[in-house]
The first five atom37 places (N, CA, C, CB, O) and aatype in JSON, in Angstrom:
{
  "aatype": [20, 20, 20, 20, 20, 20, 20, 20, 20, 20, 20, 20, 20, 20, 20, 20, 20, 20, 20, 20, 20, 20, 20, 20, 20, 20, 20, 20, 20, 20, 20, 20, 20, 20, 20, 20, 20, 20, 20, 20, 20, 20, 20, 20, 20, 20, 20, 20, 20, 20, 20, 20, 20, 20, 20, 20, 20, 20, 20, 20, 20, 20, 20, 20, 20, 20, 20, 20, 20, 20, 20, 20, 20, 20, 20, 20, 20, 20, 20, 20, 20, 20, 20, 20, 20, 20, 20, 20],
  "atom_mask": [
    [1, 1, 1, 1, 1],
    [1, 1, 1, 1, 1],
    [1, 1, 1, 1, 1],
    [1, 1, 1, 1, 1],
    [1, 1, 1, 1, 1],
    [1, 1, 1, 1, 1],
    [1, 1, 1, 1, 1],
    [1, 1, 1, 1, 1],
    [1, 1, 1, 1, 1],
    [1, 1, 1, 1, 1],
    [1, 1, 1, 1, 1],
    [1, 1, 1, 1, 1],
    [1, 1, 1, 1, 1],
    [1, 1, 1, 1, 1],
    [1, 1, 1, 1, 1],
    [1, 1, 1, 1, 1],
    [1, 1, 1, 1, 1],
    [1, 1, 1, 1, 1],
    [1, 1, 1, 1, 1],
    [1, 1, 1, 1, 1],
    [1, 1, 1, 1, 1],
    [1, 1, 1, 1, 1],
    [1, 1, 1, 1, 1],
    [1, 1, 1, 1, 1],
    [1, 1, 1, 1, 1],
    [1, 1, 1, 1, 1],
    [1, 1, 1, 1, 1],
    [1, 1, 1, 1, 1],
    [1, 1, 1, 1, 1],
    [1, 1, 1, 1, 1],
    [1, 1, 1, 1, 1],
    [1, 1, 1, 1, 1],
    [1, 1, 1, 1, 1],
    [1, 1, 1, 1, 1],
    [1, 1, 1, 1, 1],
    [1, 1, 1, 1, 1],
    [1, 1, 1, 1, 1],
    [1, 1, 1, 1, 1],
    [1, 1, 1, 1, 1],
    [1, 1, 1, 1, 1],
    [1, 1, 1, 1, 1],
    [1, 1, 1, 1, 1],
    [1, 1, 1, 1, 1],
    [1, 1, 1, 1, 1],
    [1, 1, 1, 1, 1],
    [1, 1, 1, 1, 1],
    [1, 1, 1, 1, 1],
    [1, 1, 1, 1, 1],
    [1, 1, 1, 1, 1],
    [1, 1, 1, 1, 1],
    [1, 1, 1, 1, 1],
    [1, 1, 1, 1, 1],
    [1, 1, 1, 1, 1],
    [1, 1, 1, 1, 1],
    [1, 1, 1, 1, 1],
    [1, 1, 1, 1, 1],
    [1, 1, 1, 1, 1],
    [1, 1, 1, 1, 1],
    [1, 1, 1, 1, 1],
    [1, 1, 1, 1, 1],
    [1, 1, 1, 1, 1],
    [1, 1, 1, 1, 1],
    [1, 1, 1, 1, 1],
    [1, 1, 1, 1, 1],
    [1, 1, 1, 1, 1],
    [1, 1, 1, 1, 1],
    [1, 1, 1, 1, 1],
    [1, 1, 1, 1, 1],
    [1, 1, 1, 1, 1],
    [1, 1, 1, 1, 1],
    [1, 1, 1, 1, 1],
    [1, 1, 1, 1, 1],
    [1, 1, 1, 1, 1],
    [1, 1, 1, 1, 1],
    [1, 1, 1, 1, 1],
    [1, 1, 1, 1, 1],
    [1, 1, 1, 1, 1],
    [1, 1, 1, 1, 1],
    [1, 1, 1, 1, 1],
    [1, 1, 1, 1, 1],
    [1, 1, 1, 1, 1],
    [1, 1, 1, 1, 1],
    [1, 1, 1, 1, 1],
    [1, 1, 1, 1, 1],
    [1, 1, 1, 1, 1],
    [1, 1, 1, 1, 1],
    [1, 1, 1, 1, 1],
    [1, 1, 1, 1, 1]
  ],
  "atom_positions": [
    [[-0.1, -13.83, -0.55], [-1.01, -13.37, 0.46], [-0.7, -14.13, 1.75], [-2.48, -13.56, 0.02], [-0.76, -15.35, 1.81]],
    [[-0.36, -13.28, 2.86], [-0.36, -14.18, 4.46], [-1.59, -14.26, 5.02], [0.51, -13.5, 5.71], [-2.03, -15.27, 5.56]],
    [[-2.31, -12.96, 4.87], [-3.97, -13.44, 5.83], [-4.67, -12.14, 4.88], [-4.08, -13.09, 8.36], [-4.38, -11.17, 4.17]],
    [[-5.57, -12.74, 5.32], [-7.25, -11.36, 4.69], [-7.79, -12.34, 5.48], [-8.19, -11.02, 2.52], [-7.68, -13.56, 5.59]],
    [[-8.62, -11.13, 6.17], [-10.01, -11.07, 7.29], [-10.87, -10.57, 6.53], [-9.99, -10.12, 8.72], [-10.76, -9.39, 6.84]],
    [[-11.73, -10.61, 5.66], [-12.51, -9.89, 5.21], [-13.33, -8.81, 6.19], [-13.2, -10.73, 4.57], [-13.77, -8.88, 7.33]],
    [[-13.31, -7.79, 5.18], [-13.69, -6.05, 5.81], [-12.68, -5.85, 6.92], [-15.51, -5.81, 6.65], [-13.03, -5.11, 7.85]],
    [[-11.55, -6.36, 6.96], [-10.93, -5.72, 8.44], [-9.45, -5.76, 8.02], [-11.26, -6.77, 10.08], [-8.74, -4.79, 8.25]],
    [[-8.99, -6.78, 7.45], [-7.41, -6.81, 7.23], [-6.98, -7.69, 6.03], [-6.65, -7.39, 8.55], [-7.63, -8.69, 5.7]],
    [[-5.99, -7.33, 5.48], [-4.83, -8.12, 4.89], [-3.4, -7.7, 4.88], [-5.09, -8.31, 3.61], [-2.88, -6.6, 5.06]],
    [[-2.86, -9.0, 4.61], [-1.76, -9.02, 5.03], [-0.4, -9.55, 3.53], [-2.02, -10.05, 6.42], [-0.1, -10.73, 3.31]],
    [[-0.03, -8.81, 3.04], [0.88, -9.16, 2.23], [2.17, -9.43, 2.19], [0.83, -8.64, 1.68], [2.49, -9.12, 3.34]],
    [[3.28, -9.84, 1.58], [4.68, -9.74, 1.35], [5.15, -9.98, -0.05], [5.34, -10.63, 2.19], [4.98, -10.94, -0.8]],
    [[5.81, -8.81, -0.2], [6.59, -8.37, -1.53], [8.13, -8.11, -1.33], [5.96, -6.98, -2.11], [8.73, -7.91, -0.27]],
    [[8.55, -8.15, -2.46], [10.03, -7.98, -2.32], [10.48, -6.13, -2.1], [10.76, -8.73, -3.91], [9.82, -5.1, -2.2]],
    [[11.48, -6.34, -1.86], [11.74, -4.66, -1.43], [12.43, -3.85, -2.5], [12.78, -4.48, -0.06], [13.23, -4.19, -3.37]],
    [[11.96, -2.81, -2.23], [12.12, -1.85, -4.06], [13.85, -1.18, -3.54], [10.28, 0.23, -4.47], [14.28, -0.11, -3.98]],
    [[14.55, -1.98, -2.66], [15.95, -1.52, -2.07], [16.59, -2.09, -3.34], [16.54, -2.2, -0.42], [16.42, -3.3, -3.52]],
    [[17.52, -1.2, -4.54], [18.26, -1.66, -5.11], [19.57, -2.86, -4.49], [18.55, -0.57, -5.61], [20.46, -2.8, -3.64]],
    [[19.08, -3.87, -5.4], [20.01, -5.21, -4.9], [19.1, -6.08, -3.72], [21.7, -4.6, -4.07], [19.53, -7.19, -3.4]],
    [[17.98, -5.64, -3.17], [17.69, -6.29, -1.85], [17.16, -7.7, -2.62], [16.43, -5.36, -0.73], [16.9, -8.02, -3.78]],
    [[17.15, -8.25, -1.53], [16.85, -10.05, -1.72], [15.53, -10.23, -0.94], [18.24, -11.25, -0.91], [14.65, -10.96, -1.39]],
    [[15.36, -9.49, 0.37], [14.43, -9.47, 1.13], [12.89, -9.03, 0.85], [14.93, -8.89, 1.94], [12.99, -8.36, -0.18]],
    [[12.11, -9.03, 1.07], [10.98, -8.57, 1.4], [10.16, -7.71, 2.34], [10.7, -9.23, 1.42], [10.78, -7.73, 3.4]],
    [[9.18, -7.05, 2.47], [8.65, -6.26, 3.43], [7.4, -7.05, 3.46], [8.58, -4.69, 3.15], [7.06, -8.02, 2.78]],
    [[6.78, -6.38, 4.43], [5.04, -7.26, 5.07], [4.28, -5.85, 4.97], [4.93, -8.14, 7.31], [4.7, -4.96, 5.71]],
    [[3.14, -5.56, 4.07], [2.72, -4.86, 4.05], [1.27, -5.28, 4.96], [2.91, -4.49, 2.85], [0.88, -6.44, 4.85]],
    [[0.67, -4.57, 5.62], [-0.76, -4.67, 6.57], [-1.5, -3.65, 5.86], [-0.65, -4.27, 8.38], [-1.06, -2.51, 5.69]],
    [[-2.49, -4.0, 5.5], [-3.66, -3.12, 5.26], [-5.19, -3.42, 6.18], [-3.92, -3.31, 3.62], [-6.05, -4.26, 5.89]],
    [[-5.2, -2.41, 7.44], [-6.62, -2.61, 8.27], [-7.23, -1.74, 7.47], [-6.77, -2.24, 9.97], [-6.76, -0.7, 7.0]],
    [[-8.66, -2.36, 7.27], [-10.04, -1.49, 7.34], [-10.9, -1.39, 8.44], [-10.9, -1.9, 6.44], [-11.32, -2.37, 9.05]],
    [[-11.34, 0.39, 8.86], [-12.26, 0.32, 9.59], [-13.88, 1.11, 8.83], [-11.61, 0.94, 10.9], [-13.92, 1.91, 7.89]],
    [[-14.96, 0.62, 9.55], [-15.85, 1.35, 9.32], [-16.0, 2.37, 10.22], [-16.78, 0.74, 9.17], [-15.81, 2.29, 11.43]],
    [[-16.47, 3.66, 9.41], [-16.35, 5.02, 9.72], [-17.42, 5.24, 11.08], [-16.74, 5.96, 8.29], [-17.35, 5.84, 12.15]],
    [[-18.71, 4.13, 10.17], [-20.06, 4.64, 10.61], [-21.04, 5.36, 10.57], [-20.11, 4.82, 11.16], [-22.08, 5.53, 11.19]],
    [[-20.15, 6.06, 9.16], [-20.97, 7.34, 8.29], [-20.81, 6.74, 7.01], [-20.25, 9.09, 8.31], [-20.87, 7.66, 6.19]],
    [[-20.65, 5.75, 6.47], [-20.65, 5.24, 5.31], [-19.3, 5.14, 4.56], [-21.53, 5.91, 4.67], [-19.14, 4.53, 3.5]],
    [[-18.25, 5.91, 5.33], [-16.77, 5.76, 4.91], [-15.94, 4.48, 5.49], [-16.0, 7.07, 5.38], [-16.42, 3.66, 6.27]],
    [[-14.69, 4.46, 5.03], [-14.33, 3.48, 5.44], [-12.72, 4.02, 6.04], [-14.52, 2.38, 4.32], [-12.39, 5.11, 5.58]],
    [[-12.03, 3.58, 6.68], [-10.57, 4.0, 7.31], [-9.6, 3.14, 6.87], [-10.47, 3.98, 8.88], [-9.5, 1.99, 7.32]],
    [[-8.93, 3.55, 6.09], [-7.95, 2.87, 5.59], [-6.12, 2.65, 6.22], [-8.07, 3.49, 4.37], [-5.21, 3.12, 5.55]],
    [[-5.89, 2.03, 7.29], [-4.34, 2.17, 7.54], [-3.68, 1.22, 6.18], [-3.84, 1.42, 9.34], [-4.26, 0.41, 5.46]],
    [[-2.33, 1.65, 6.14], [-1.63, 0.63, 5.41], [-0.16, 1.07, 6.42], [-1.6, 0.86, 3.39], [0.18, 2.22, 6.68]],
    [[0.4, 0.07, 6.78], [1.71, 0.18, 7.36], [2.53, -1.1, 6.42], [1.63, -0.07, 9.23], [1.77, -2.01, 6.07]],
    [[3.66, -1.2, 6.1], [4.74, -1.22, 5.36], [6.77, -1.94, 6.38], [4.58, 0.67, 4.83], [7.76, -1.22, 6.51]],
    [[6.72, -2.74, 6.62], [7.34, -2.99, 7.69], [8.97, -3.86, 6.96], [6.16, -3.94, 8.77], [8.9, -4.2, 5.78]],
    [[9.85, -4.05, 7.46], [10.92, -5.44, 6.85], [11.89, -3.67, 5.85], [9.55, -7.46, 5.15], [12.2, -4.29, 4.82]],
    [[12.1, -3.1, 5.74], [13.36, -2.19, 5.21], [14.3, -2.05, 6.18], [13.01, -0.74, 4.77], [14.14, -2.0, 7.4]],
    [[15.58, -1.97, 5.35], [17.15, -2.33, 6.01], [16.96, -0.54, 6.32], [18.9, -3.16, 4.61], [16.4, 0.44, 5.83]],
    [[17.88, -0.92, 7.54], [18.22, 0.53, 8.25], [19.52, 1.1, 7.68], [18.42, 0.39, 9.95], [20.6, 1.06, 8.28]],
    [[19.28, 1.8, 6.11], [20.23, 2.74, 5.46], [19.53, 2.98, 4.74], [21.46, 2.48, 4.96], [18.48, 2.49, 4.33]],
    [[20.43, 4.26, 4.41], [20.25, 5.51, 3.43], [19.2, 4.76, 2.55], [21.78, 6.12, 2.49], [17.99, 4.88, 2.73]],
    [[19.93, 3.75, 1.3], [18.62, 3.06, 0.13], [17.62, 2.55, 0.75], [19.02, 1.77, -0.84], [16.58, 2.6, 0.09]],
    [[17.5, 1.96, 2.08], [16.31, 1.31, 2.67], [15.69, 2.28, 3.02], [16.44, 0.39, 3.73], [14.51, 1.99, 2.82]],
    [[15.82, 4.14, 3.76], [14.78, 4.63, 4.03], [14.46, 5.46, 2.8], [14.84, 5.26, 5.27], [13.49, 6.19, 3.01]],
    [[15.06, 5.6, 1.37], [14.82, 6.27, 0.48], [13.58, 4.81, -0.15], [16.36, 6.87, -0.37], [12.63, 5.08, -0.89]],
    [[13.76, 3.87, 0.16], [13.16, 2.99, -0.88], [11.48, 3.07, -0.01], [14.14, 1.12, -1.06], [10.44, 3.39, -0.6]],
    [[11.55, 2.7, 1.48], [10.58, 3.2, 2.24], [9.91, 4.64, 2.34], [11.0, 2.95, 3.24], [8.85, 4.7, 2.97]],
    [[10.41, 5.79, 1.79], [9.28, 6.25, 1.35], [8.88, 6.51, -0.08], [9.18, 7.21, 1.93], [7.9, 7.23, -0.3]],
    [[9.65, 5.89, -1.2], [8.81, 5.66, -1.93], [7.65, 5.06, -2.17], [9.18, 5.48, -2.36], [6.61, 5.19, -2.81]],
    [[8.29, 4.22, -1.28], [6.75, 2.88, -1.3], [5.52, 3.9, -0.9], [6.83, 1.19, 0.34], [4.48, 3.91, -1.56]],
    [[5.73, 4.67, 0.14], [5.2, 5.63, 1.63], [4.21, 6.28, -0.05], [6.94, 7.2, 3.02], [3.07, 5.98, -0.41]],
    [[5.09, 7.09, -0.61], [4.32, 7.87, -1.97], [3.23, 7.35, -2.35], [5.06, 7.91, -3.26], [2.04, 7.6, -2.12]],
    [[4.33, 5.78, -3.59], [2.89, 4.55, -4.36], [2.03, 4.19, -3.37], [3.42, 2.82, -5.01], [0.97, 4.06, -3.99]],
    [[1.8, 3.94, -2.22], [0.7, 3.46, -1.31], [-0.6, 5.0, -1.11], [1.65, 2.9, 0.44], [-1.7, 4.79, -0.6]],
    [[-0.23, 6.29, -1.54], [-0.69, 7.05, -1.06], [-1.33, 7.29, -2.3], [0.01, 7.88, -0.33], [-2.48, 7.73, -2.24]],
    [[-0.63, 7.02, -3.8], [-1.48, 6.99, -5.06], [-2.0, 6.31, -5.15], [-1.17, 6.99, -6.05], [-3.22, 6.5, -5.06]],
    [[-1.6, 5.27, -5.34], [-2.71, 3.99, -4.8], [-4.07, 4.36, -4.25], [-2.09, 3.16, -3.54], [-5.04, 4.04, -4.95]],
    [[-4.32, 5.09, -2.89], [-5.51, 5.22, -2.49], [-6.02, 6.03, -3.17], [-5.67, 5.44, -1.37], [-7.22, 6.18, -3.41]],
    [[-5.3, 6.52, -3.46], [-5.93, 8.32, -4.47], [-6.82, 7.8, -5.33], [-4.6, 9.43, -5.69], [-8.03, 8.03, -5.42]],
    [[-6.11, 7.04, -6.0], [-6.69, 6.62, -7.27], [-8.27, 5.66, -7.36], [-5.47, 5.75, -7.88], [-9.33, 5.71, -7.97]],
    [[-7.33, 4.45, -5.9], [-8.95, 3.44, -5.41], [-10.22, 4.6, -5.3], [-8.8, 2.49, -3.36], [-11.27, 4.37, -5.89]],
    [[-10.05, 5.89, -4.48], [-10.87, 6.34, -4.26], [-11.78, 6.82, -5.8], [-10.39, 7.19, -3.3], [-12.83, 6.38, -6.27]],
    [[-11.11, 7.57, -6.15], [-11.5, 8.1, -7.61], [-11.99, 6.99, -8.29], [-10.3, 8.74, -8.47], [-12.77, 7.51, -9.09]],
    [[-12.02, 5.66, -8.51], [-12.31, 4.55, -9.22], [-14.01, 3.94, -8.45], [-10.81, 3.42, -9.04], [-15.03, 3.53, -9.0]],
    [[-13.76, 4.08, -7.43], [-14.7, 3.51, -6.4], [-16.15, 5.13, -6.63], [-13.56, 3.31, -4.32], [-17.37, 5.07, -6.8]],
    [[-15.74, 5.64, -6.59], [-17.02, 7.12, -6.18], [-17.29, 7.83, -7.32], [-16.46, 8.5, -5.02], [-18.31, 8.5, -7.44]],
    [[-15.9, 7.69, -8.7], [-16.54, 8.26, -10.14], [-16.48, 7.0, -11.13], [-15.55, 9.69, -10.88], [-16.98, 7.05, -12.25]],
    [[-15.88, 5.95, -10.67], [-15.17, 5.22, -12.06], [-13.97, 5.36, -13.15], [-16.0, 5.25, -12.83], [-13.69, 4.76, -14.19]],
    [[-13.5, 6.24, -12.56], [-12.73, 7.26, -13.09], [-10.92, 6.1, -13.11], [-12.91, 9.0, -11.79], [-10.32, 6.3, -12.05]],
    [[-10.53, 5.61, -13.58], [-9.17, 4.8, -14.12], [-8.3, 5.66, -14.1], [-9.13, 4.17, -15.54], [-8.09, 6.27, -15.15]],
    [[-7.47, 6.02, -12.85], [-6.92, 7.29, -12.62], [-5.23, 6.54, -13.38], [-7.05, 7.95, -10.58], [-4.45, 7.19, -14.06]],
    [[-5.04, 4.88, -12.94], [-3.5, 4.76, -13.17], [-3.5, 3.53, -14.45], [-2.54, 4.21, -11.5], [-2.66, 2.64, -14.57]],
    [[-4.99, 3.82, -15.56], [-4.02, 3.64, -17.09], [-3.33, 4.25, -17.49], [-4.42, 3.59, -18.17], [-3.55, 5.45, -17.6]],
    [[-2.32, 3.74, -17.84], [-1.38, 3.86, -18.83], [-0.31, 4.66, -17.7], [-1.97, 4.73, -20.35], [0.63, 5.2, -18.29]],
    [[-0.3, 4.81, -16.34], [0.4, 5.7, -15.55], [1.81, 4.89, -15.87], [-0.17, 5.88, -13.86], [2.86, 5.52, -15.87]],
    [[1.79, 3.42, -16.15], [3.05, 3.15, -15.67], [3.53, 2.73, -17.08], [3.16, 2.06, -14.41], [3.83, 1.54, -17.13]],
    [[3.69, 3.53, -18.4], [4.11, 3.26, -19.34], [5.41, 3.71, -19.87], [3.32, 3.44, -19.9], [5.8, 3.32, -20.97]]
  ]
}
């Protein structure tokens, strides 16, 4: 973990899903409040090598970050455990 603001940001770094990479990316996740009781979720994704495997590996990530929310949401509003057993 690099930073969390609570209710507003965090800040991560993971290694990069670039076959062979050594490096890492900085993932940002802001929250905003809606003001209607929702919340706004950015996630930006930053640090991939400029080729072919680096922008294929960047939008995979682009995908898992988008199931990811799918799923938070569904967990958060039914309870609903959308990714057991997803990764078996």
């Amino acid at each position: 973990m690099v930073e969390v603001v609570q209710n507003e940001k965090i800040v991560l770094r993971w290694g990069s899903a670039e076959p062979g990479a050594t490096h890492q990316t900085t993932v940002t996740m802001t929250f905003a409040d809606t003001g209607d009781g929702r919340t706004h979720v950015k996630i930006h994704e930053a640090g991939w090598s400029d080729t072919p495997a680096g922008e294929k590996a960047a939008f995979g990530n682009c995908e898992g970050w988008t199931g990811m929310l799918c799923a938070m949401k569904a967990f958060v509003e039914h309870g609903l455990n959308l990714r057991q057993g997803f990764y078996k």
